[in-house]
C-alpha positions in Angstrom: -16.7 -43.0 -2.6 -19.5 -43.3 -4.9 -20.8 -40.8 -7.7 -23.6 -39.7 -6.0 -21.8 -38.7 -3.1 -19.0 -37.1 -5.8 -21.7 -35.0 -7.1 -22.9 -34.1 -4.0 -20.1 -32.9 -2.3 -19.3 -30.7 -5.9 -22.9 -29.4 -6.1 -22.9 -28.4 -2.5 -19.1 -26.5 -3.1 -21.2 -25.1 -5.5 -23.2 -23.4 -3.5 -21.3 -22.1 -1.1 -18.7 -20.9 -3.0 -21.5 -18.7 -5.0 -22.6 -17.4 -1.5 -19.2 -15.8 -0.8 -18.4 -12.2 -1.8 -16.2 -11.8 -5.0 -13.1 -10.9 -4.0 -10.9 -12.0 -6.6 -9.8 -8.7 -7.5 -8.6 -7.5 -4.3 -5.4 -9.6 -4.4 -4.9 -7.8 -8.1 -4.7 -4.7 -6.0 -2.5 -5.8 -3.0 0.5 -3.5 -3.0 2.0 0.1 -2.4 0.5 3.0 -5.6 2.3 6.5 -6.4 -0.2 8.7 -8.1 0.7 9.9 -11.6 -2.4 11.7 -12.3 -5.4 12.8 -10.2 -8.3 14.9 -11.5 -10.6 16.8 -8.8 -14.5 18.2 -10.3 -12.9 17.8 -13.9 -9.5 19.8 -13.3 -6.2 18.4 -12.6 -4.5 18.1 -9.3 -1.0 20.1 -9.3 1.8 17.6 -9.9 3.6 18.3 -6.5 0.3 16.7 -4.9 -0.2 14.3 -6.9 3.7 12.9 -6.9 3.6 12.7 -3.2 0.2 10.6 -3.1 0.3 7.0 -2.5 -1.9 4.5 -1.6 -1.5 0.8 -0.3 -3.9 -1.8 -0.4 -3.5 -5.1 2.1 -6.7 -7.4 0.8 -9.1 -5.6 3.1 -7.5 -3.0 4.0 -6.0 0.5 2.7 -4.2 4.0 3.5 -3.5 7.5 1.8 -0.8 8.9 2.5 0.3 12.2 1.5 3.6 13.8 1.8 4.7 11.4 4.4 1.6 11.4 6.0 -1.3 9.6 6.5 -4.4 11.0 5.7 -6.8 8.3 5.0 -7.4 4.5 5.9 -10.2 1.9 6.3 -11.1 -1.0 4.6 -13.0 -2.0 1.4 -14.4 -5.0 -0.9 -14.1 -5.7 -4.4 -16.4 -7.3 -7.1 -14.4 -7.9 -10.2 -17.0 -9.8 -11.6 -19.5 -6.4 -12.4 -18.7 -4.6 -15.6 -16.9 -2.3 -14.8 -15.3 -3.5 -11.9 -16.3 -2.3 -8.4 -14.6 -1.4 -5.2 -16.3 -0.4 -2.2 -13.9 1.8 0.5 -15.0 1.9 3.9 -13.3 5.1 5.9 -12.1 4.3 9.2 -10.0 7.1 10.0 -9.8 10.8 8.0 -11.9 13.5 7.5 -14.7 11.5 5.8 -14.5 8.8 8.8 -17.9 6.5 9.4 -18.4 7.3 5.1 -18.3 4.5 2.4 -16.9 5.9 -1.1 -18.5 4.0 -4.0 -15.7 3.1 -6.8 -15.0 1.4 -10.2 -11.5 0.9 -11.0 -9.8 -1.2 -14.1 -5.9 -2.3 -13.7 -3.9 -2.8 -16.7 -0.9 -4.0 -16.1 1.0 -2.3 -13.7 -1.5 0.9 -14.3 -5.0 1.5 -11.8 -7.5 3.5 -12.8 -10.3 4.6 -10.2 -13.3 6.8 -10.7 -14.9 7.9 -7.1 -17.9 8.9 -6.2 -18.5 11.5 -3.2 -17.9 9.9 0.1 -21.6 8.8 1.4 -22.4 8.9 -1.9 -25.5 6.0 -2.6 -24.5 6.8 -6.7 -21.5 4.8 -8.0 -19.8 6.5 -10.9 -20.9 4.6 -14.2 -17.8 5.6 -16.7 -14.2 6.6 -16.5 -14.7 9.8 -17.8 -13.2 12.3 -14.9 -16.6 15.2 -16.1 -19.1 12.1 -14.5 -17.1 12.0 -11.1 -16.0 13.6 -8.3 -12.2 12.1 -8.6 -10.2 10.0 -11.3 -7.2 8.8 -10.0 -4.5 7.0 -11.9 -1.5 5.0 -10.1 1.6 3.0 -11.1 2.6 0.0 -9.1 5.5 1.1 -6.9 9.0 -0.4 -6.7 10.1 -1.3 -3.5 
């Protein structure tokens, strides 16, 4: 093969890898999440709701369960390239069904942070302070 036909076939990955959605994040996220602290309009959740909150992520597709039972699922997209990072949900099933819920999250370690906005919201929350936002959730990775 010669170098012009090298450099095309790299120019041309190139381009289509830049024309796919980031995603890179979303494997980051893949797994089951107990809650440790929520925080509702600026006050915190009671800590019997919050330990019995948990939320999985597949890659494209999440739940909330609560107590046992499932409350929440749909699917969402990430973009771990923005600043903070972003992370679109999607609701398929729940009280907010046919909504998207704007999101920025940031994972350290084996610790998420997420800052939501209203469900239908167009605004996307721009810090992780809990007074800007409608929710700040934090989870721990679980254990199986």
């Amino acid at each position: 093969m010669n170098v012009a036909r090298i450099v095309l076939l790299l120019v041309t990955f190139d381009v289509s890898a830049a024309d796919e959605p980031k995603q890179g994040g979303a494997k980051d996220l893949k797994g089951r999440w107990t809650a440790v602290l929520i925080i509702f309009r600026g006050q915190p959740a009671k800590q019997d709701a919050v330990r019995n909150f948990e939320a999985t992520f597949d890659g494209r597709s999440y739940t909330n369960i609560v107590g046992g039972k499932l409350v929440e699922e749909g699917t969402y997209t990430v973009d771990d390239s923005s600043t903070p990072k972003t992370i679109d949900f999607h609701i398929t099933t729940g009280p907010d069904q046919g909504k998207q819920q704007l999101a920025i999250y940031k994972l350290e370690g084996e610790r998420l942070t997420m800052v939501f906005s209203e469900p239908g919201s167009s605004e996307r929350p721009k810090s992780f302070d809990p007074g800007t936002s409608v929710v700040k959730a934090v989870f721990k990775r679980a254990k199986y």
